[in-house]
Residue, then its C-alpha position, 0 to 999 in steps of 0.5 A: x727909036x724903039x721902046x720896050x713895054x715893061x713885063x708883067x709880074x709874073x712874066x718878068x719872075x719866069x724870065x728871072x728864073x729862066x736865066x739862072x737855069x739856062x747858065x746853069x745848064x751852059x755851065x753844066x754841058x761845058x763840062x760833061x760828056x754826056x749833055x743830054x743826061x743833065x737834068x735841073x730840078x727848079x724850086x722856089x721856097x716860100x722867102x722867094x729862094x731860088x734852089x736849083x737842083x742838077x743831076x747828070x751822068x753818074x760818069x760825069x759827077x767828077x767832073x761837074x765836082x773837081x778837084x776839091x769841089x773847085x768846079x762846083x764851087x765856080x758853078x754855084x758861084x756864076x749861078x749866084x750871080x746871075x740870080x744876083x743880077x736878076x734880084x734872085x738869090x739862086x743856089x744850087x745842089x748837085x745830087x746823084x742820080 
């Protein structure tokens, strides 16, 4: 049987935001062209939100996007959720280059 020693505090925060910012660059690289141009911005506010911002190619806005913005909405939606899940609430922006 193995055990697991708990995290500190800050370790443990740093694994929280870690996850929210690798779905997010998975998500992301599913669907562009141009994987190595993705770029995440991280930033927590003084409540303890988490906002992500994601950048990538100028040609693959429109597909990050969608068609009426469904794509983006399904991103930020995965990406609440697993924010949810490590007790972060995680938004994400989209912003062009």
């Amino acid at each position: 049987m193995s055990t697991t020693e708990p995290l500190d505090h800050k370790e443990s925060e740093e694994t929280e935001e870690e996850l929210a910012v690798s779905v997010l660059r998975y998500l992301a690289s599913q669907v562009v062209d141009d994987a190595d141009a993705i770029n995440i911005k991280r930033e927590i506010s003084d409540d303890g939100k988490l906002h992500l911002t994601l950048q990538v190619a100028d040609d693959d806005m429109g597909k990050v996007i969608g068609r009426k913005g469904r794509v983006a909405y399904s991103i930020r939606t995965i990406v609440r959720a697993a924010g949810a899940r490590e007790g972060l609430d995680a938004t994400v922006e989209i912003v062009e280059r």
